[in-house]
N, C-alpha and C positions, 0 to 999 in steps of 0.2 A: 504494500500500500504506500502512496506516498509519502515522504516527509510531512506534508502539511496536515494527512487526516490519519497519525498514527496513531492516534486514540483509539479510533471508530473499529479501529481493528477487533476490539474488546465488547464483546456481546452484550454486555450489561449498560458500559458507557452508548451504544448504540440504540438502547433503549432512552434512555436520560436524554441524551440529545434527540431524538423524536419527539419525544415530550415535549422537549425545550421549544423545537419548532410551533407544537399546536399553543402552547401557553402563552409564548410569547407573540405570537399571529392575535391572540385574543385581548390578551391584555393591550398592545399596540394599538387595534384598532378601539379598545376604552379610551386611551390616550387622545384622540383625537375628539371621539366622539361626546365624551362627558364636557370638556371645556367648552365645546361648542353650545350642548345641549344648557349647560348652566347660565351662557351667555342670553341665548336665545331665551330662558323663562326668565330672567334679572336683569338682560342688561348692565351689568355690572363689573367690570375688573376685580375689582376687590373680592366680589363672590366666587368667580373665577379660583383668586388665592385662596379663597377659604377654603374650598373643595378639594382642591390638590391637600390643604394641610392637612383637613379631616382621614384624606384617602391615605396619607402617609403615618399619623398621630399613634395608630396601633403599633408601627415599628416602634415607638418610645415606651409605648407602656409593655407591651408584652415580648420585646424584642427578646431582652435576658430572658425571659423564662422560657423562648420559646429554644434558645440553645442550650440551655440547661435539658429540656425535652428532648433536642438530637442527640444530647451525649449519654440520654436516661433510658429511652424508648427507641422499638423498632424504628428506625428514620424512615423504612418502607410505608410501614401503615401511617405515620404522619402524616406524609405526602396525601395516601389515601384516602383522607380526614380530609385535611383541609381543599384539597383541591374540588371534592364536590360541593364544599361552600360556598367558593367561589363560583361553579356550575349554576346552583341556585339563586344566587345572586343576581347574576345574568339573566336568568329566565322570569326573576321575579321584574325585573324592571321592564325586559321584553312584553309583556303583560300589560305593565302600567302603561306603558304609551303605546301600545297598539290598542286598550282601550280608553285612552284620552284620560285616564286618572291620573296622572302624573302628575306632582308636584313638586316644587324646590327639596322639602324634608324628605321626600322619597331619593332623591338623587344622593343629598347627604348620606343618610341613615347604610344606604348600600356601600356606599364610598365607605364609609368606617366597619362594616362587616365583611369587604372584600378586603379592604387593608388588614384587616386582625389576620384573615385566614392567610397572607401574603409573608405576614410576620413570621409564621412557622415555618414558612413551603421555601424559605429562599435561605435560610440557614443548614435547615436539612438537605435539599438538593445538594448545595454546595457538600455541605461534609460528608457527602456517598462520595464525591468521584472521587479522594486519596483512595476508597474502599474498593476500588473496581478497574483504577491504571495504575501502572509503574509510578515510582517515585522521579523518574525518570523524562516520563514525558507529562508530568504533571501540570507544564508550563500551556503543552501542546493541547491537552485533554482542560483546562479551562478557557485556552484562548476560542478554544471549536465552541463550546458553550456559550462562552460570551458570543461567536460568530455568528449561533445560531439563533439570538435573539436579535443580531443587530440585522440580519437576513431577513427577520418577520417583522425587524422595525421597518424596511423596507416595504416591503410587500404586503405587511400587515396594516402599515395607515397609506399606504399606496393606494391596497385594494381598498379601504376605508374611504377614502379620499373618491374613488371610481364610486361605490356603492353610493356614496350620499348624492351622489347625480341621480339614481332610480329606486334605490330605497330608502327608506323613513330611519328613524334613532332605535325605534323597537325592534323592526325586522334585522338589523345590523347586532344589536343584541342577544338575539335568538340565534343569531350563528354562532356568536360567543359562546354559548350555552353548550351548544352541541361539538365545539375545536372543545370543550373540555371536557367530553367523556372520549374523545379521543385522548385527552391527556392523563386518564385514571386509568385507561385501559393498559397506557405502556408504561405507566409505574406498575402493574400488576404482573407486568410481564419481568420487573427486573426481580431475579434470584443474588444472593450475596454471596455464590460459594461455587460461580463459575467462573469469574474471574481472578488474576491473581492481584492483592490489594498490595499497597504501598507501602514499605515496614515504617514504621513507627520513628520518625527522625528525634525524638528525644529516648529512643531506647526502649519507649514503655509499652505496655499493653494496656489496650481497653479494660475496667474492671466491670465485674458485672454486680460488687457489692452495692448496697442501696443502703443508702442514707439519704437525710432529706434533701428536700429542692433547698431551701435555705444555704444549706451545708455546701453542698453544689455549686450553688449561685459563687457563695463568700467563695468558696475553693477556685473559680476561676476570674475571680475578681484578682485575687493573690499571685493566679499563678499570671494572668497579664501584666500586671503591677512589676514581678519583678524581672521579663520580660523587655527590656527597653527599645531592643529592633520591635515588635507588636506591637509598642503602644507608636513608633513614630509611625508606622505605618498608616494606623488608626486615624491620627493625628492629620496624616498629611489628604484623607480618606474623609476627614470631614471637613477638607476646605472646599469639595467639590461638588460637594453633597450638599450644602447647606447656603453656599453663594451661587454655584453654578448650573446646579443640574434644574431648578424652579423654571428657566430659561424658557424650554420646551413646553411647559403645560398654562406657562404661563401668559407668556411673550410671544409667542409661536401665531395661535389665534389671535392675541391682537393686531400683530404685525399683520395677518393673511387680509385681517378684515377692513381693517383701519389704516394700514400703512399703505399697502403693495396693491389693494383692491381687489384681492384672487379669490375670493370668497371663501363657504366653509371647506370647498374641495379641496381648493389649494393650502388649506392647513394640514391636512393631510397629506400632501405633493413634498408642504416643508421637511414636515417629519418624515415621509420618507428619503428626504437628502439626506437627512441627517445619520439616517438608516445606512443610505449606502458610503458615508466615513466612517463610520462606525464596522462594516462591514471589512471597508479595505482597513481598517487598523487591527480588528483582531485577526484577521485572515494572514496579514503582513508579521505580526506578534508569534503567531501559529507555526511559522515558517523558518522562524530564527534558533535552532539550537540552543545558543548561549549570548546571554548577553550580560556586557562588562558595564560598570558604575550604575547601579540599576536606580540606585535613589538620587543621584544625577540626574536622572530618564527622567524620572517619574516628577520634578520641579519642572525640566524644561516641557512635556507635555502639559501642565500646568500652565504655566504662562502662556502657550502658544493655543491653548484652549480661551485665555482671556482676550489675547490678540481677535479669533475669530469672531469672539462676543461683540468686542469693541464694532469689527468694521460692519457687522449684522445691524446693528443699532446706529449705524449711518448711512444704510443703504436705501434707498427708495426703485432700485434694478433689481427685479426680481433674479437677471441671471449673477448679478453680485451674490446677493441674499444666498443664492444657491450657492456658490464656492465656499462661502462662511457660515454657512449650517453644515456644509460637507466635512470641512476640517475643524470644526469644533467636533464634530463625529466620530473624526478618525482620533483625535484627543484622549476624549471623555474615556472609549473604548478600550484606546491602548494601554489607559491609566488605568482601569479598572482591572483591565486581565491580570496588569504585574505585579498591583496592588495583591490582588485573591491570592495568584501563586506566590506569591513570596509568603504570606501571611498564614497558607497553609502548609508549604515548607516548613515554617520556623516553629508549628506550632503541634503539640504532642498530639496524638490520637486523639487519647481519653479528652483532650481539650478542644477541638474542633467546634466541635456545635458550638461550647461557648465564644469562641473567640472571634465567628463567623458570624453569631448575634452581635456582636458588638457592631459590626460592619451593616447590621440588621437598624442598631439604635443611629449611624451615621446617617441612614437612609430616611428614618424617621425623622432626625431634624430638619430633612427635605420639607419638612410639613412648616416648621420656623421662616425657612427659606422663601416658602412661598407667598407666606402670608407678606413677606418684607416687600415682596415683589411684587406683591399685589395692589399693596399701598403706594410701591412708587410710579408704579405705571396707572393708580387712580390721578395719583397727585403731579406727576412731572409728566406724562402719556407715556406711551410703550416704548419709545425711542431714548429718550432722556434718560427713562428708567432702567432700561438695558445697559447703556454706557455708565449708570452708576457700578451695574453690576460685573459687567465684563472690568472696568478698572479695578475691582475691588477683587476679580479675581487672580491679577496679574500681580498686584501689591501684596496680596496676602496671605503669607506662607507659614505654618507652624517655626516661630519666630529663633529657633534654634536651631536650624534646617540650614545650616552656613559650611559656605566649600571653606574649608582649612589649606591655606599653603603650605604647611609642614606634613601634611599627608599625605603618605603614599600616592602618587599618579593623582593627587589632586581630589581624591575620593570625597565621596560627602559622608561627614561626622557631625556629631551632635554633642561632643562631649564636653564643651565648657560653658554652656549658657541653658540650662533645661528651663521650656515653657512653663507656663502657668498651669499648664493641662497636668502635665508631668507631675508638676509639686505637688497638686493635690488628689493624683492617682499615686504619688512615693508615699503620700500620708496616709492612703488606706493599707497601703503595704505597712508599713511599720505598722497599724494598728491591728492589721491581722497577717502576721508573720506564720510561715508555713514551710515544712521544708519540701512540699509538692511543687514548690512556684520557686523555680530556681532560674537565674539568669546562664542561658547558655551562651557564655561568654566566647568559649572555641567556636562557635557558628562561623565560618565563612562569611554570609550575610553580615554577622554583629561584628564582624572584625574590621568589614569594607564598609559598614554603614555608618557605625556608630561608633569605636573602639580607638583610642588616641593614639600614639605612635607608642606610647610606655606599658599600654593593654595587649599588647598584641603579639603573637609567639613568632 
């Protein structure tokens, strides 16, 4: 098989990514479809950002517990669970507006019980695939994952964007409904004991003694704490989440409606540009063996993600608008694959769920993010408000994130200035000391990331 899809090779992972494709085809085309449908009963910007926060809010509240659950419980039947909630969700709202009962609280209300069920389903996904590829191609076997959502970001508010030309907000829902019993069917199909899983990079094994969710929680609070490549990742994982990614669900339709004049179709036209950067960046990421100064990468994708923001929020050319939703795409995308794979490298078995929920609560502050963006494109219009936020993407970096000239080849270290973040995640480490939460100081990673010239063997 080729280098790029040497994942797929793995029977189980070929399940997971099938999935990926129908979840994210469905979810994509909510993406287009909810912003619009909110616009249309409100009128409104600001209700716009409320919606997106409502839709994200359950990543904060139940985000921890929901990987405390993947490190606790079958991560199969999880998926199981929650994905037909999401099924029903879809079909309940398909309902509403194909019988004209539709109303604003009804649009809410779904938005926050499809976000609850999302909270479990994206922690657990993630923490199957160490279980089911090499350690090896862990990099290849996320980047395809991530491709395979950014392929349905594509095609998913594409055909979204086609469909609002001849069908209504219900009938487009009803399909949703039905891409996700296609998506229960091929988690049923995945078995955990036909492929060969990933060893365990801090040496340990899964345990299957039980103690409480509590105990659990605290135990992977501790063991990220002392952890320091984890937590900068985190770190560097909620500057994009929380400034940049509100962008799309936000800024997107207003831009289609108010700026560019492409109407609701062409919101869905946008987002699938952005689909296909995102496409060419995990596809490109998929492709690469090895790559050297990774937390280097992962700033200058940063920046060149805010760049795109910037020229989006100056454009009134729709074919501009398209090159700068393209390569904020291939950005956002490449940042997130290196982000996941480094972070499930660096991170023990038994700890995965939890440390993937954290990445779960990142995504949740999407919901903060949006409401911020909501306000500024009520108050400054969608242009104004854009360029606050692309600048502010460019400017703002977990503020201890600095190239050292005394470091080897220039590496990026973090060892003399620890954030604000830092101090008061070191503070719950000292308050719950454990010897499970041990910093793996020989990590490669934490030696090239983080590790000063006097730490390092």
């Amino acid at each position: 098989m080729p280098t790029t899809f040497r994942a797929l090779g793995y029977r189980n992972f070929r399940y997971l990514w099938l999935g990926q494709l129908a979840h994210s085809a469905a979810m994509w085309m909510e993406q287009v479809v909810r912003p619009l449908l909110i616009l249309e009963l409100t009128g409104s910007p600001l209700q716009v950002g409320l919606v997106v926060a409502v839709r994200m809010a359950p990543q904060l509240l139940f985000g921890l517990l929901a990987g405390v659950a993947a490190d606790r419980y079958d991560k199969r039947r999880i998926l199981l669970i929650s994905q037909p909630v999401t099924l029903v969700m879809n079909f309940l709202l398909a309902v509403l507006l194909l019988s004209g009962t539709i109303a604003v609280w009804h649009v809410f209300v779904t938005a926050f019980v499809t976000g609850g069920s999302m909270a479990f389903n994206q922690p657990t996904r993630q923490s199957l695939i160490p279980r089911i590829v090499p350690m090896e191609i862990m990099l290849n076997a996320v980047s395809l994952n991530t491709a395979a959502m950014n392929l349905m970001r594509v095609l998913g508010a594409g055909l979204a964007g086609v469909l609002l030309i001849f069908l209504d907000y219900g009938q487009i829902y009803l399909l949703n409904a039905l891409l996700f019993v296609y998506v229960t069917w091929t988690t049923a199909r995945i078995t955990l004991t036909t492929d060969t899983p990933s060893p365990d990079p801090a040496g340990e094994q899964e345990t299957t003694a039980r103690t409480s969710i509590l105990q659990d929680l605290l135990e992977g609070f501790r063991y990220m704490t002392a952890n320091r490549g984890l937590l900068y990742l985190a770190a560097m994982a909620l500057v994009i989440f929380v400034i940049g990614m509100p962008y799309q669900q936000v800024f997107v339709p207003l831009l289609a409606l108010n700026v560019l004049e492409i109407g609701r179709s062409g919101a869905g036209w946008m987002l699938a540009l952005v689909g296909i950067g995102s496409l060419v960046g995990s596809l490109t990421l998929a492709s690469i063996r090895q790559l050297r100064r990774r937390g280097l990468v992962l700033m200058v994708f940063l920046v060149v993600f805010g760049l795109a923001l910037l020229l989006l929020s100056r454009s009134r050319s729709f074919p501009l608008s398209a090159v700068a939703l393209i390569i904020a795409g291939c950005m956002t995308t490449a940042y997130h694959s290196l982000n996941i794979s480094l972070l499930l490298e660096q991170t023990s078995m038994k700890f995965q769920g939890r440390v993937m929920s954290l990445m779960s609560l990142d995504r949740g502050l999407v919901s903060v993010g949006a409401v911020i963006s909501g306000a500024l494109a009520e108050t400054l219009g969608p242009q104004f408000g854009l360029a606050v936020v692309a600048l502010a993407c460019i400017v703002v970096h977990p503020p201890d994130l600095l190239l050292q000239p005394d470091a080897p080849e220039n590496e990026l270290t973090t060892a003399e200035t620890p954030c604000s973040i830092l101090k008061v995640l070191g503070f719950i480490h000292f308050v719950l000391p454990s010897e499970s939460a041990t910093v793996k100081e020989n990590s490669p990673f934490v030696q090239s990331f983080i590790l000063p010239d006097n730490h390092r063997s």
